[in-house]
Every structure is written in structure tokens, then in C-alpha cells.
C-alpha positions in Angstrom: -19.4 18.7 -1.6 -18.7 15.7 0.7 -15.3 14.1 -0.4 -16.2 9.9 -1.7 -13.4 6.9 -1.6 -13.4 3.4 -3.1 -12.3 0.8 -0.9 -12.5 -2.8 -0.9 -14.6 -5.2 1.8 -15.9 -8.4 2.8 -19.1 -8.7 4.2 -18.3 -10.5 7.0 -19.2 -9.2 10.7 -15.8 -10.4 13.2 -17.8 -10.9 16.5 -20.7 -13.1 14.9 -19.1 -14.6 12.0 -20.4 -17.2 9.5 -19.5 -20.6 9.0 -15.7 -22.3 8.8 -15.4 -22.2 5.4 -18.3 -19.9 4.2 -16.8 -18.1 1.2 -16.2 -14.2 1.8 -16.1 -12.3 -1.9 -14.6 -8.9 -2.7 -16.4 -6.5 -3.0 -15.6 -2.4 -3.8 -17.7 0.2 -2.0 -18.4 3.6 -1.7 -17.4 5.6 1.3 -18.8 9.2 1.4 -17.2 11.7 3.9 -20.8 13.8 4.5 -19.4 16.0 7.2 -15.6 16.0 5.3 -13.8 15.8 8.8 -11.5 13.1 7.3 -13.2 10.3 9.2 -15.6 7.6 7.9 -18.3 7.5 11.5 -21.7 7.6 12.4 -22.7 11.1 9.8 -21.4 9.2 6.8 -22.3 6.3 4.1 -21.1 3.1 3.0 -22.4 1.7 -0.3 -25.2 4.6 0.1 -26.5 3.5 3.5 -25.5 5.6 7.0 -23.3 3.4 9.3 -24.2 3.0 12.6 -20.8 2.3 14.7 -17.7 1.5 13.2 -15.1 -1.2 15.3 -11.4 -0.7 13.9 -8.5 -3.4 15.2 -10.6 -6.1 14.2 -9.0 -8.9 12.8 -10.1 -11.4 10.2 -8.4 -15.2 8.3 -9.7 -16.3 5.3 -7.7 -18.9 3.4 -7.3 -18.6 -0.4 -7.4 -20.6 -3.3 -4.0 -21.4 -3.1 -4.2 -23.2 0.4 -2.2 -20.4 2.2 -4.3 -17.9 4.6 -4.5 -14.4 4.8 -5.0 -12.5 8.0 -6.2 -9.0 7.9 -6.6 -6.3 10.4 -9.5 -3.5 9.6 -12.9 -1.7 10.6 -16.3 -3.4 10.7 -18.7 -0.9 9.9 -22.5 -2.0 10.9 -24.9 -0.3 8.6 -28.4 1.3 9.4 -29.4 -1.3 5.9 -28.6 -3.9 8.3 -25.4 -5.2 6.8 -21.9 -5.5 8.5 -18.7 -5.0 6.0 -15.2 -5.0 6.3 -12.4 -3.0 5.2 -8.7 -3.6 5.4 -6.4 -1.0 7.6 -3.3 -2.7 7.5 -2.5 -2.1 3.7 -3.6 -5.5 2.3 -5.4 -6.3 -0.5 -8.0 -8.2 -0.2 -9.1 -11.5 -2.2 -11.8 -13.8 -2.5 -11.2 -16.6 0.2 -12.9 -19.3 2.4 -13.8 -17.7 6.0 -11.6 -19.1 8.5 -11.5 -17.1 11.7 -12.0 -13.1 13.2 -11.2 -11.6 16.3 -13.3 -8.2 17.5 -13.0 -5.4 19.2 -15.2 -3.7 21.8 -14.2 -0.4 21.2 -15.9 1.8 18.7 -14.0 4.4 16.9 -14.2 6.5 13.4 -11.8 5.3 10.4 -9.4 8.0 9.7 -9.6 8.4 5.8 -5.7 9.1 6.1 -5.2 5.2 6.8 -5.9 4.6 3.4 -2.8 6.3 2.0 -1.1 4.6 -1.1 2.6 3.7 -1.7 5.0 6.7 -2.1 8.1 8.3 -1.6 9.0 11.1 0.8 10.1 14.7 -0.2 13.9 14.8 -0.7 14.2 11.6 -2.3 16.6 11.4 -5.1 15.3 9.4 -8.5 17.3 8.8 -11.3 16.7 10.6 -14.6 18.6 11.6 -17.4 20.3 14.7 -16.0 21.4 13.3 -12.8 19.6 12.5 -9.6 16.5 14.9 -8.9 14.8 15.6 -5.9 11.5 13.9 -6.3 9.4 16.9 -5.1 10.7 18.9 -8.3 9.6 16.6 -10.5 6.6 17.5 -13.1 4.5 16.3 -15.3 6.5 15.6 -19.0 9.9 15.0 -17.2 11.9 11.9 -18.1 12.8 9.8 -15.4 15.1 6.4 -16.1 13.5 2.7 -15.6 14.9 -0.6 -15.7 17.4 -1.2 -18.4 18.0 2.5 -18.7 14.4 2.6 -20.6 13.7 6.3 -20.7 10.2 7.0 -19.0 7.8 9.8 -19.4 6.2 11.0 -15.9 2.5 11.5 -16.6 1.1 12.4 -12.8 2.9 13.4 -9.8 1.0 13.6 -6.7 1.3 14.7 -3.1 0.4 14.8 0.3 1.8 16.3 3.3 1.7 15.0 7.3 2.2 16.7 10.4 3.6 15.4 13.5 0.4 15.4 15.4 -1.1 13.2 12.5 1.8 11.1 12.8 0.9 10.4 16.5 -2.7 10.1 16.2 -2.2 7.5 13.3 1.4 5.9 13.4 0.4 4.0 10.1 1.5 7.5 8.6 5.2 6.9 10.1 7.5 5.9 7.0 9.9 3.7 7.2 13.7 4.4 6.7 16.0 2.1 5.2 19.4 3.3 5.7 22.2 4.0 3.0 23.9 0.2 2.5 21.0 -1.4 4.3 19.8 -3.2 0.9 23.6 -4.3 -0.2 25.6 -3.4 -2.7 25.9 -0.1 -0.9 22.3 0.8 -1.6 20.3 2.9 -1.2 23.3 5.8 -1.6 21.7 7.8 1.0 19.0 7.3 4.2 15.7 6.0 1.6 12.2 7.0 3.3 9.8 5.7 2.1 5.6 5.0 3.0 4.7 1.2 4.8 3.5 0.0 1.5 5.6 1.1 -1.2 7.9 -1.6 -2.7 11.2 -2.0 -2.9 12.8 -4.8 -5.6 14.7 -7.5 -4.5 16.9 -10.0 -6.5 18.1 -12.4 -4.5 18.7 -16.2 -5.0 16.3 -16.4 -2.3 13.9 -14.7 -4.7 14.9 -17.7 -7.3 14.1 -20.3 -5.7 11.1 -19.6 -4.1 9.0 -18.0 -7.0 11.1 -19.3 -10.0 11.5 -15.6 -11.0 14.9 -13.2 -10.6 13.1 -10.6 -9.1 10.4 -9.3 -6.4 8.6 -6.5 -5.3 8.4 -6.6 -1.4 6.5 -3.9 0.5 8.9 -1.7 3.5 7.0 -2.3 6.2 8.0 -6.3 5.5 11.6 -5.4 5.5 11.5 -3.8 8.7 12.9 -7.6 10.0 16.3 -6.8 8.8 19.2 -4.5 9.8 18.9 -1.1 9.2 15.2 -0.6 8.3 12.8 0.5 10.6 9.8 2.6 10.9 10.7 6.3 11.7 8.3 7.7 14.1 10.5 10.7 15.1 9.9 13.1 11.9 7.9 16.3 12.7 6.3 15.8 9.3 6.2 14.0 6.4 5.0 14.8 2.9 4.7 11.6 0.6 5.0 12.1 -3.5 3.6 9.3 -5.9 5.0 9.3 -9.2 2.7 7.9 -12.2 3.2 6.6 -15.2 1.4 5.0 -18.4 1.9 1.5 -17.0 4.1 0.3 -13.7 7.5 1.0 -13.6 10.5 0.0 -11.5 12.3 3.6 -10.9 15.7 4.3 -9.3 15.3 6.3 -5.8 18.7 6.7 -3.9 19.9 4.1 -6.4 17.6 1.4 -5.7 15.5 -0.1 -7.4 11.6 0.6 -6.1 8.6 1.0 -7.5 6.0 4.0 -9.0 2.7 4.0 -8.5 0.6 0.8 -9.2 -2.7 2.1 -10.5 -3.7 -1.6 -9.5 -7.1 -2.0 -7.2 -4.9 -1.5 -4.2 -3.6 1.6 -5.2 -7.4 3.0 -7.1 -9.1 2.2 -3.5 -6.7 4.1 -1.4 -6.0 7.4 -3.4 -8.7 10.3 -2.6 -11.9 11.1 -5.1 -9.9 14.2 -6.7 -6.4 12.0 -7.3 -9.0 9.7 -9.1 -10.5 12.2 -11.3 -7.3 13.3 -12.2 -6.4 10.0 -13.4 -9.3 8.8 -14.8 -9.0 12.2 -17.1 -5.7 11.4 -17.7 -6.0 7.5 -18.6 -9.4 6.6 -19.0 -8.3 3.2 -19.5 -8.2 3.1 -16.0 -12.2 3.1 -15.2 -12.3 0.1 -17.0 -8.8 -1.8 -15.3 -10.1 -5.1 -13.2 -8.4 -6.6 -10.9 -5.8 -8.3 -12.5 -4.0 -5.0 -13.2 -0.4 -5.8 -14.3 2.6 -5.1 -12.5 6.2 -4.0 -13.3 7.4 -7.7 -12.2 6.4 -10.2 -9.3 4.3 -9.0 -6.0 4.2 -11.6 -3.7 1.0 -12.3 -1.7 1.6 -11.0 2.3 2.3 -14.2 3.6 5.2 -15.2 1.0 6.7 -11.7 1.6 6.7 -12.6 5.2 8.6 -15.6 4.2 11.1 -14.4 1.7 12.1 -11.8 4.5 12.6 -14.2 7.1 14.5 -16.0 4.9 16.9 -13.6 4.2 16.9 -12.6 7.8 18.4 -16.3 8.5 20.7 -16.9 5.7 24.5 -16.9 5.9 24.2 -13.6 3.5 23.2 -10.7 5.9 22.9 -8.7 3.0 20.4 -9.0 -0.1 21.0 -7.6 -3.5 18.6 -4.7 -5.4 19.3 -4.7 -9.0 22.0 -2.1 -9.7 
């Protein structure tokens, strides 16, 4: 049976775009695997009709309600129905915005399915729970895992996938990042942290404080790759990612820092595979009906204030920024 995802797009096509200012809406779509060789190309469907060629690398600005702009990279698929759409590659989330520039590609290429991967740990990983730190990979369903303010949290799902080094190389967004022990202050995380681009690590800073008016932060890895000791590992011979669920989002404890579990959020529902979905949707059906203002454990930043919070830690007199403890 061919294997289905949910993704978000614009309808937009990058090399013959619309109008400055023409308003690009969200949109969620089907993608069907027909052929199930883990790529989205010319023998599959989009929203039911077959794509013609698919252009990844493209590039395209929309600015949002807010006034600030957000610049995605992604895959333009042109459809046999005659439509173009867009879908984001980079990990963002996309949001309904004003069109304000693309750039496009000339090369056509497959999307790998596997660039769609949702925010996890790696294997090895130590999280916090009542009997000590546990390894996250032995970690099952009904096992009590500590949150914030030592609440005591009951883990619903645990899912997993594995990564060779050859899939690493064909598709470095699979590359973790490592954020080494002390790298976050306060002598966190306790040991080497490896985590997936996308998953979130909290941050408390002052810096935090003043620019959102709230003590705390959720800021994706691949954002603090701009300060000392945290970069993206591209030397592991394979990699298997774990994503812990829970009734609601949490903030967990993984090495001792403060990070995130799963956000069954629109990001996180587009990216995880059909069979990860069913298995949620069975065991929350609440889910099917979440829109797209899913809450989240605390603050998430859009992309472009993350970039800005990190660079503004980066350049202050404090080399060091604080997780809570």
C-alpha cells in the first residue's frame, strides 16, 4: 500500500511568481509515495494529482502579519492539474503571509520523504525520571518521566527511527547537532546532548526577558549552532532519533537540560510518517481535530526572532546563557 504524508504548502510557483504583495495562504496536502522508494517524484501525487518535476533549493519571502519576513527554502512541485505548490525543506513552518520574493532552481530532483523528519532525541540520551537518569531508547510506553517543577509525567508514545551513514551523506539535514557538556551554562548539558536540527532546547536568559516579555524560550538546535560548542555532527556512522509523546507538550530533562518532547503541533503532524499518525490519532483522537494554534509547553519564537535572540547572546558580555536547572 503506498505510504501518504501531510505537509504544508503555498501555492506559489518561485521562477514565475505573482504579484509583490499577492497574499500566499497555507495550505495542508497530501503526498502519496505510489512507488514507496521514499521519494516524492514524477510516479507519485500531490493533493491527488501526479507531479510532473519537482525543483528542491528553491527559495521563497513572504512577509507576515507582524511586519517581519520569513524566508523559506523548499521543493516546487509542478502538477499534471496544472498547479505549482510549495513545500518547506528547511524545517519551517509555514504561515499565511504577503508574497515578497523567490529564487529558483534549474535543477530537478525527487524530495526525499526523510527531509521531513520531526524533532527528536538521539539513542543514548539520558532523560530524567523518577529513578534516576534513563537512557531514552529504554523508555516505554506508561513510564514516568519528570517535567518542569518536578511535575511527574506519564509517557504515552515513544517513537523511532534509525539513519545510516550513507543517508547521512545523501541528505545532511539528517546530521544532528551536538551541543557539548557545559555548552548551555551552568554546566549543562552533563554530558555531549545530540539532538535532531529542529528539536528545541529552552532558554532563560535575560536576553529572553526583554525581548518577548516572557522568562523563557524554546529555540530550535540548528539556531544555536552560532555559539561555542554546538555544531552539527556530520561524522556519525548512524544515527537513530527517539520522539517522546505525551498528553500535551512538555519541557523534559535530557542530559539535564531543559528541552522539549514532541509537539503534536502542525509542524510536528506534517512531518511524522502515515503509520506514526495512525498511532497517534488512535491514541488521542483529539488530535484529528487540533488546528493550528496547537499549544505549546511555553514560548516558540517565529525563525527570524530565534535568529535574533541567538545573535544576541552570541554578542553579549555573557558568553554563556542559562537553561533552567
Amino acid at each position: 500500500m503506498p505510504t501518504q504524508y501531510v505537509d504544508q504548502f503555498w501555492i506559489v510557483d518561485a521562477a514565475v511568481p505573482p504579484a509583490i504583495g499577492s497574499k500566499l495562504t497555507v495550505q495542508k496536502y497530501t503526498l502519496t509515495d505510489q512507488d514507496d522508494d521514499g521519494d516524492i517524484g514524477t510516479s507519485d501525487t500531490i493533493n491527488g494529482s501526479q507531479v510532473a518535476v519537482a525543483y528542491p533549493g528553491e527559495v521563497v519571502v513572504v512577509e507576515l502579519e507582524d511586519g517581519s519576513s520569513l524566508e523559506v527554502t523548499g521543493t516546487t512541485f509542478y502538477l499534471f492539474d496544472g498547479s505549482s505548490v510549495f513545500t518547506p525543506t528547511d524545517g519551517s513552518v509555514l504561515e499565511d503571509g504577503a508574497f515578497m520574493g523567490a529564487k529558483y532552481g534549474y535543477t530537478a530532483a525527487p524530495l526525499s520523504v526523510k527531509e521531513l523528519g520531526p524533532p527528536c532525541l538521539t539513542a543514548g540520551t539520558n532523560v530524567s525520571t523518577p529513578l534516576g537518569p534513563v537512557p531514552v531508547e529504554t523508555l516505554k510506553s506508561g513510564m514516568s518521566v519528570i517535567g518542569q517543577k518536578d511535575k511527574i509525567l506519564n509517557l504515552s508514545v515513544v517513537l523511532n527511527a534509525t539513519y545510516s551513514a550513507r543517508e547521512m551523506a545523501r541528505n545532511p539535514r539528517l546530521c544532528p547537532v551536538r551541543i557539548v557538556a557545559g555548552a548551555l551554562g551552568n554546566g549543562l548539558p552533563e554530558q555531549d546532548l545530540i539532538v535532531s536540527r529542529q528539536h528545541r532546547m529552552l532558554v532563560n536568559t535575560p536576553i529572553v526577558e526583554r525581548m518577548f516579555g516572557q522568562n523563557e524560550a524554546l529555540i530550535a538546535a540548528i539556531k544555536l549552532t552560532d555559539l561555542p560548542g554546538i555544531y552539527v555532527d556530520d561524522t556519525l556512522t548512524s544515527v537513530s532519533y527517539y520522539h517522546l509523546v505525551f498528553q500535551q507538550h512538555e519541557i523534559i530533562y535530557a542530559e539535564g537540560a531543559a528541552t522539549e518532547s514532541l509537539f503534536t503541533g502542525p509542524e510536528a503532524m506534517r512531518a511524522i510518517s502515515d503509520e506514526a499518525r495512525e498511532e497517534l490519532f488512535t491514541i488521542f483522537p483529539e488530535l484529528q481535530m487540533q488546528d493550528t494554534h496547537s499549544k505549546s509547553a511555553c514560548l516558540i519564537p517565529k525563525d527570524k526572532e530565534q535568529k535574533a535572540l541567538v545573535s544576541r547572546i552570541a554578542n553579549s558580555d555573557k558568553p554563556q546563557f542559562v537553561l533552567q536547572a
